[in-house]
N, C-alpha and C positions, 0 to 999 in steps of 0.2 A: 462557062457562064451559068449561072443560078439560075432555077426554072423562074419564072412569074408568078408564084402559088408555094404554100407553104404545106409539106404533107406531115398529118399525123396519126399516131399510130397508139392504138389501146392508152395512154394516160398523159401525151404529150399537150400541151398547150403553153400559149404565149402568154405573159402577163406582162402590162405597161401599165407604170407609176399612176396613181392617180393623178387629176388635174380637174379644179373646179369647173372649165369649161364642157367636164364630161355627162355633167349632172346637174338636177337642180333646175330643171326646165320645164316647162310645159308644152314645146313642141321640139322635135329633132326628129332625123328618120335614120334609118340605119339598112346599109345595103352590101352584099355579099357575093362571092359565086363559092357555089361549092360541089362539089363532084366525093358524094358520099360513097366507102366503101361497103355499107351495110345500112340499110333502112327497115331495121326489126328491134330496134332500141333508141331511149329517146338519146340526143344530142347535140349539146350547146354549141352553138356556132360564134356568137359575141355576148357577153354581159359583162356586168359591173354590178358584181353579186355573188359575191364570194364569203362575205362575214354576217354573222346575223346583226345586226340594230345598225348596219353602214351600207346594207344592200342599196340597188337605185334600179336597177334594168336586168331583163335579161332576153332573149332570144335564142328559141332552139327549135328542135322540131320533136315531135313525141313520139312515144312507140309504133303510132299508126301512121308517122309524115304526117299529119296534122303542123305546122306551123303555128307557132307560141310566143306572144311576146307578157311578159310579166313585170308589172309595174309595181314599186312600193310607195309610198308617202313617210311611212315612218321607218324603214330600216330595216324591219322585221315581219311585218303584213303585207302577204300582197298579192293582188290582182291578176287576173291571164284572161286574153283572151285568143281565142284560139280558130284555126283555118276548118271550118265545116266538111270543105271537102277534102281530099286526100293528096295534096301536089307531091309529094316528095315519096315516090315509090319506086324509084328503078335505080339501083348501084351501079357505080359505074357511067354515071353520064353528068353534065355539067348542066348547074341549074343557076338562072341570077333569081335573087328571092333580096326581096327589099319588103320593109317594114315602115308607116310612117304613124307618127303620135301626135293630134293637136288638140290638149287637152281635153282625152279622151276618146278623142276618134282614133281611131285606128285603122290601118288599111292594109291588107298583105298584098304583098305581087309576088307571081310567080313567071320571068319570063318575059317580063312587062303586061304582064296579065293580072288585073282584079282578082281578087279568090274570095268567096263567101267568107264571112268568119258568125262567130256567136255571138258578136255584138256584146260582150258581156261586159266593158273595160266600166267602170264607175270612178275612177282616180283621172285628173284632171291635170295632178305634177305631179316630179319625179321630185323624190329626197335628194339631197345634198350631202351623199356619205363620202365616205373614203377609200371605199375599196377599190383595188386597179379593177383596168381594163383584162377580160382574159378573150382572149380569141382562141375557140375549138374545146373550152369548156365554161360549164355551165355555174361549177364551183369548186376552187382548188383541192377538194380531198374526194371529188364526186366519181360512180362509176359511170356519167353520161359524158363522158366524155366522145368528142369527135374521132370517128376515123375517115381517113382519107385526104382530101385536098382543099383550102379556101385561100381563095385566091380576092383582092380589090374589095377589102372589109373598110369602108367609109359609115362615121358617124357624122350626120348633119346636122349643124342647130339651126335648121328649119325643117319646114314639112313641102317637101320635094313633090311634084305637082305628078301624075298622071302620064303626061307627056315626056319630063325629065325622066321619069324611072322607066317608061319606054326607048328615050333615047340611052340611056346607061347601060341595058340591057341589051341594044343593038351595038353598042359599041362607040355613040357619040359622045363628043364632049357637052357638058353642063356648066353652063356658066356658073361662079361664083356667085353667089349676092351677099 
């Protein structure tokens, strides 16, 4: 039987087709586990941002665990705002890290935990490009790519409350809406 988690290694990543329900939004959230095997380079965990003038999202964490999420409007520009403080510092251990976006707010979890950020997001929607989905990089020809393991990468077209992204990270179910 297949583990439950997808693991990759120096340039591996998933890509799936695009589909307009993946973009083009003003609110969705996007939520992950990931049990990294090095945290001294940055590394894309989900986006949809791979080409330049078709970009829409991305999510990753930076050189320093900082958590990132990057938004465009036009395909080509675009915005980050990014986790103040440092969650993502120890290899080798399993982290749920959820991101949520409602026309510019933003919110990281780490855990089911709040995390400061820099409040810096100024973009409001996401484009409507074309580029797929890549789960464990950031862009198809990039060196930030993921190593290690992500396992239960959901995109929501809402913004998932406080309590949901506690209960996801404890392991409960989340109703549809």
């Amino acid at each position: 039987m297949p583990a439950p988690y997808y693991r990759f290694v120096t340039d591996d990543y998933i890509q799936i087709a695009d589909d307009p329900s993946l973009d083009g939004f003003t609110k969705f959230s996007i939520t992950a586990r990931i049990n990294p095997e090095q945290v001294t380079a940055a590394a894309g965990i989900i986006s949809k941002y791979a080409t330049g003038g078709q970009r829409a999202w991305t999510f990753y964490y930076d050189a320093n665990g900082n958590l990132v999420l990057g938004i465009t409007t036009d395909g080509t520009t675009s915005d980050e705002e990014t986790t103040t403080t440092t969650p993502i510092t120890t290899a080798g251990i399993w982290y749920d890290l959820a991101v949520t976006f409602d026309a510019g707010a933003v919110v990281f979890y780490v855990n089911g935990v709040v995390q400061a950020d820099d409040g810096g997001m100024a973009l409001t929607s996401v484009k409507a490009g074309t580029d797929p989905v890549l789960i464990g990089a950031r862009l198809t020809n990039s060196t930030n790519n993921f190593d290690g393991e992500i396992a239960g990468c959901q995109i929501w077209n809402k913004v998932l409350t406080a309590t949901e992204v506690k209960e996801l990270s404890s392991g409960a179910s989340v109703p549809f809406k």
